[in-house]
N, C-alpha and C positions, 0 to 999 in steps of 0.2 A: 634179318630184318633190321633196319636203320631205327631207330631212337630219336625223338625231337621231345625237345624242352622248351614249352610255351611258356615266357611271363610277363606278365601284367606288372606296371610298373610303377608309382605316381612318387614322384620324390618333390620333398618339402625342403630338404636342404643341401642344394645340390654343392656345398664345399663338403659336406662332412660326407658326400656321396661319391666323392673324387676318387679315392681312395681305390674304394670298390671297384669304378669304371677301370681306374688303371691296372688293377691287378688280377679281375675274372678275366680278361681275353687271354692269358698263358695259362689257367687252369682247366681251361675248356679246350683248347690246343694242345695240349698233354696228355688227355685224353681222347683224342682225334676229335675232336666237335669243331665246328664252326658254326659260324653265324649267317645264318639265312634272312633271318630280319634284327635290324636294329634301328627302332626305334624313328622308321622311315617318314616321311610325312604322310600323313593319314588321309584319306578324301571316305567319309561316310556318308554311305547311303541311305542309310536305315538303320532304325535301334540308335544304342548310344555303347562308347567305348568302355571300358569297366576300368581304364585306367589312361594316363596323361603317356605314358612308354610302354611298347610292343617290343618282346625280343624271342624270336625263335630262332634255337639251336638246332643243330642234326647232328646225331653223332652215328659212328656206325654200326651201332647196333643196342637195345637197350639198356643192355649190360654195362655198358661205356657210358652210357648217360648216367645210369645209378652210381657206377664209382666214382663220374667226375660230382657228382653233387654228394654223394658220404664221402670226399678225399680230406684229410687233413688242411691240404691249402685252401679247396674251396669255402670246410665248414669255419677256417679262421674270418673270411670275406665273410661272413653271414652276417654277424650284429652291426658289423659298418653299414651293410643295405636296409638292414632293421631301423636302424638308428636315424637313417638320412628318410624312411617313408613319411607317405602321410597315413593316419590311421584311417581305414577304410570301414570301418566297422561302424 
């Protein structure tokens, strides 16, 4: 069974958010994923969006999705995407 990773995304600083952009698309690739949505233009119909960027992955299988997000390289990319949010809380 295939694996997707939904995220919800709202970045406040998008230089110190670079970083990040540049360097998840080979860690999600390495672990067979791709990108299914990035952050496409939006057309809503109803409700409201819970964030300013959509991105879902597929990987092939859940398993793949778990290790690309516990990998080394990815959990290095974390506090760059932390760092660049806005707080939503």
């Amino acid at each position: 069974m295939k694996g997707y990773v939904l995220a919800f995304i709202d970045v406040e600083d998008p230089s110190s958010y670079a970083p990040y952009a540049a360097g998840a698309p080979a860690t999600i690739a390495a672990h067979g994923g791709k990108y299914l949505i990035r952050n496409r233009p939006k057309e809503l119909r109803e409700g409201a969006l819970p964030a300013d960027r959509l991105v879902v992955l597929e990987f092939p299988s859940v398993a793949q999705a778990r290790a690309w997000y516990e990998s080394p390289e990815y959990q290095a990319l974390v506090p760059i995407r932390q760092g660049a949010r806005k707080d939503l809380s």
